[in-house]
N, C-alpha and C positions, 0 to 999 in steps of 0.2 A: 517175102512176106511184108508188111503192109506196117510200117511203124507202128510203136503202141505210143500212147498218151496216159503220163500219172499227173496226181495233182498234188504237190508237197505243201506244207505250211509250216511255218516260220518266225521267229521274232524279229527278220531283219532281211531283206534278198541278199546277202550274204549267208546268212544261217540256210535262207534256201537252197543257194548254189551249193553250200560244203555238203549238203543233205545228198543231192543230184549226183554229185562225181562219189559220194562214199556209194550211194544204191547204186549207179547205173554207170560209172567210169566217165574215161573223158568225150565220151561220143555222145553224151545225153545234150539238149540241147531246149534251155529256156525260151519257149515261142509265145509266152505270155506271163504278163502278171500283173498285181491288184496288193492294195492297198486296205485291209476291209478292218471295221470298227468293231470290234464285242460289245454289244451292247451294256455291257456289266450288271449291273444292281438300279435297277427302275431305269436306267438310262445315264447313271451315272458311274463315274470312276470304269468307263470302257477303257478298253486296251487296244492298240492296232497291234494285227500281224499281216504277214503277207501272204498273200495265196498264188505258186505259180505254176503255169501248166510245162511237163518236160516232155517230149518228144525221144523216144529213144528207138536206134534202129533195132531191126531184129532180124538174126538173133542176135543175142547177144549175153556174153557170162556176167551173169550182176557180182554185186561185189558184196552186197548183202541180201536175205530172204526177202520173195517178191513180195510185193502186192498187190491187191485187184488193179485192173489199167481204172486211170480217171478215179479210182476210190480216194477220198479223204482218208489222212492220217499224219499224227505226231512222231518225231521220233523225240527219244531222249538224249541225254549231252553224247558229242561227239569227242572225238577220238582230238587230242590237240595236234596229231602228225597233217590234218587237213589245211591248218594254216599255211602250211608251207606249201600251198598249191594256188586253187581259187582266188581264199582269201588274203592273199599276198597281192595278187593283182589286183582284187576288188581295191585295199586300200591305196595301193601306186593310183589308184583310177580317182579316190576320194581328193588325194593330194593334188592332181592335175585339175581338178574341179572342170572337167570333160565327161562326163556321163561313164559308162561302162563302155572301162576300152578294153582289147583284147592285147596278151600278153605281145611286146616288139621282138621283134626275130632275137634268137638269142640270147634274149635278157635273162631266160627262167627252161632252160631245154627239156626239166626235167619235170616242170609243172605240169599239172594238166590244165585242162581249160574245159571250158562250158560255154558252147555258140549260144549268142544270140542273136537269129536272125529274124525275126520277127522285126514286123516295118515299124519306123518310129521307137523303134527300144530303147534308144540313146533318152528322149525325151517323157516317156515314161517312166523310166528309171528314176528320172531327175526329178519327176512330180511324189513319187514314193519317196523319195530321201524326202525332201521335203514337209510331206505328209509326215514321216516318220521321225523324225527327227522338231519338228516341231511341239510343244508344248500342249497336252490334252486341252482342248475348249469345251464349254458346254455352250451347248447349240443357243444361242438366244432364240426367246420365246414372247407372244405376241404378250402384251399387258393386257389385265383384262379385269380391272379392277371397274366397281361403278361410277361413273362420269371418268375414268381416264381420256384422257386425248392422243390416238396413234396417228401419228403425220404418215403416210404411205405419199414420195413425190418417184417420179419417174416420166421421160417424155412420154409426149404424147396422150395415149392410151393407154400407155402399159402400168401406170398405176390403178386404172381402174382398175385392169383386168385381174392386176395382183387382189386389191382391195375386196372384190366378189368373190375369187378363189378362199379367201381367207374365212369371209362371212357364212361362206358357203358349205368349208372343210369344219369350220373348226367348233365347238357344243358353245360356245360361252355366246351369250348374248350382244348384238352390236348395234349399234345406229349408224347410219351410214348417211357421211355427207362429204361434201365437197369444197375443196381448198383454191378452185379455182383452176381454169384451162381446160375443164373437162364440161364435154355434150352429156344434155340429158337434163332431168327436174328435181333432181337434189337439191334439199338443202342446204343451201351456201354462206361459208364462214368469210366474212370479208374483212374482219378485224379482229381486235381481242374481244369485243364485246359480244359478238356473234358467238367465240368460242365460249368465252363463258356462260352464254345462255344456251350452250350447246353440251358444257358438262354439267348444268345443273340438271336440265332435263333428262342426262344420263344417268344420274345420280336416284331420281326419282324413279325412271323406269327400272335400273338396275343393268344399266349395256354400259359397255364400253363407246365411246365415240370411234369411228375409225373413219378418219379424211383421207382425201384421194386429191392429190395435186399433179396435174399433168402440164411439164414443162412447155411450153410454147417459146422456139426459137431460141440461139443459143448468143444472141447481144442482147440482149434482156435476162442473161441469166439473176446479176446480182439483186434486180429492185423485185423479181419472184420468190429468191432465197429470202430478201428482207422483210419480207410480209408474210412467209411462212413462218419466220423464227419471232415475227410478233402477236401470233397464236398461242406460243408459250407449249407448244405442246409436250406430255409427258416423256415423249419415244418417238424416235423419227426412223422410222425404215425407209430406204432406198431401192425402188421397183427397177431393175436391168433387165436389159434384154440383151441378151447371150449373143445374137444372131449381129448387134449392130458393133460399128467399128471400136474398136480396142480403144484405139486414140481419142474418140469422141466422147467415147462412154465416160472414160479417164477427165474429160475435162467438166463437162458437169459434175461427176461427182465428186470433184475436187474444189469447186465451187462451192458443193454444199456442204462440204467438212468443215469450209471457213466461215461460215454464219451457222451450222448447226450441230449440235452432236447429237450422232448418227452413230443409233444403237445397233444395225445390223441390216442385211443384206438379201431382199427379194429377186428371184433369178426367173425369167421366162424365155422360154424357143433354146432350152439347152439342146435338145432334139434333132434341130438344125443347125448345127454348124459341129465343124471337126474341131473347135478348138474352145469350148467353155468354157475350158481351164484357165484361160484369161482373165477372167475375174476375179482369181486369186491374186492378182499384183494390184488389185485397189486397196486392201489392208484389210476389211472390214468383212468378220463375220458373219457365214451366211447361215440362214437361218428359215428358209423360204424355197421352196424349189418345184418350178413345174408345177401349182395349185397344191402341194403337200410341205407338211413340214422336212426341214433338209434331217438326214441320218448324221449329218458332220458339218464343220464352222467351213469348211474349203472341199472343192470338187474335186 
């Protein structure tokens, strides 16, 4: 027979694993897992748990009453004799600061264990501790007061393209201009005097200003930074692209940290590439994702 597949949920992949070996013994076998946000109250005060999928052969004598395969469900507190299994090794594994390792010959003969052979498990693990162990954020959100100033800089084009997703996604009223480095008939803020005739007219209409500044070349970073940050603008987003180099991206936006403060994090071409999650090590929460607002501050 043909393994079945449950789906546990948890306040911690620990609390999952002790869940697995109490239902389904040591032959259950975590081949996935998630990190997911409750959305709470309007969107505030959420909570993370975890959601992971077990794999278990069949047959097989469970160890407590089944449940549907792949169905959602809680259980209540557990039994404290499970510590001395799983969760014994999960923490050896927290200590080694090695992702989820599995018990060494001998150490624990009597424990049970829980495979995870799902690819990449060691480093998904690692992105949920993380996620999980970090401190709840609220998502930053675009400003959208009358005449505010949002700076959106990012190479190339990829600020535009944030900049139109946003105008495009979001009810509040914008105007839209241009910070410089970008094609097209925008109008263009070239000093502080530009900006300020750029938020009174916002002020009058009732929009928000939102500029668009596309990097050009990266030895010319600092005299683009310094005429951005003499705009004065209210909130500076940072436009990424997922898809370009880790090290690159890192150096621009660390440029812009030191002439700007940079209120949070536009993300484009998550899509394409195996590894978005690199974004997470520039510090700054995201708030932007793919033309939609992000569900969380980090991927």
């Amino acid at each position: 027979m043909a393994p079945q597949q449950y789906l546990l949920r948890g306040s911690s992949l620990e609390d999952v694993t002790r869940q697995a070996v109490e239902l389904y013994g040591p032959e259950a076998r975590i081949v996935s897992a998630d990190s997911v946000l409750d959305p709470g109250l309007r969107g505030l005060m959420g909570r993370r748990h975890v959601e992971a999928t077990v794999t278990v052969p069949t047959p097989i004598a469970r160890l407590a009453p089944s449940v549907d395969p792949a169905g959602p469900h809680a259980l209540g507190p557990h039994a404290l004799e499970a510590r001395a299994g799983i969760a014994a090794l999960l923490e050896d594994a927290d200590r080694a600061e090695d992702g989820f390792l599995a018990a060494a010959p001998g150490a624990r003969p009597s424990a049970p264990s829980v495979s995870t052979e799902a690819e990449d498990f060691d480093a998904l693990l690692e992105r949920l501790r993380t996620q999980m162990d970090a401190p709840e954020e609220r998502v930053p959100v675009l400003l959208d007061g009358a005449g505010d100033l949002v700076l959106v800089v990012g190479r190339g084009e990829t600020a535009l393209a944030v900049v139109q997703s946003m105008a495009a996604r979001l009810p509040e009223g914008f105007s839209l201009v241009s910070a410089g480095g970008l094609s097209g008939d925008w109008p263009h803020l070239e000093d502080v005097r530009d900006a300020v005739a750029a938020r009174a007219e916002g002020v009058e209409s009732g929009t928000t200003v939102l500029a668009a500044l596309g990097l050009r070349g990266f030895d010319r970073l600092a005299p683009q930074f310094g005429r951005a940050a003499a705009l004065r603008p209210d909130q500076v987003w940072l436009a990424v692209d997922a898809r370009h180099k880790a090290e690159e991206t890192a150096e621009w936006v660390e440029a812009a940290k030191a002439r700007l403060t940079v209120s949070a994090l536009a993300l484009v071409g998550t899509g394409e590439t195996r590894t978005p999650e690199t974004v997470n090590a520039l510090g700054i929460p995201l708030g932007w994702v793919d033309g939609s607002r992000a569900p969380r501050t980090v991927l």
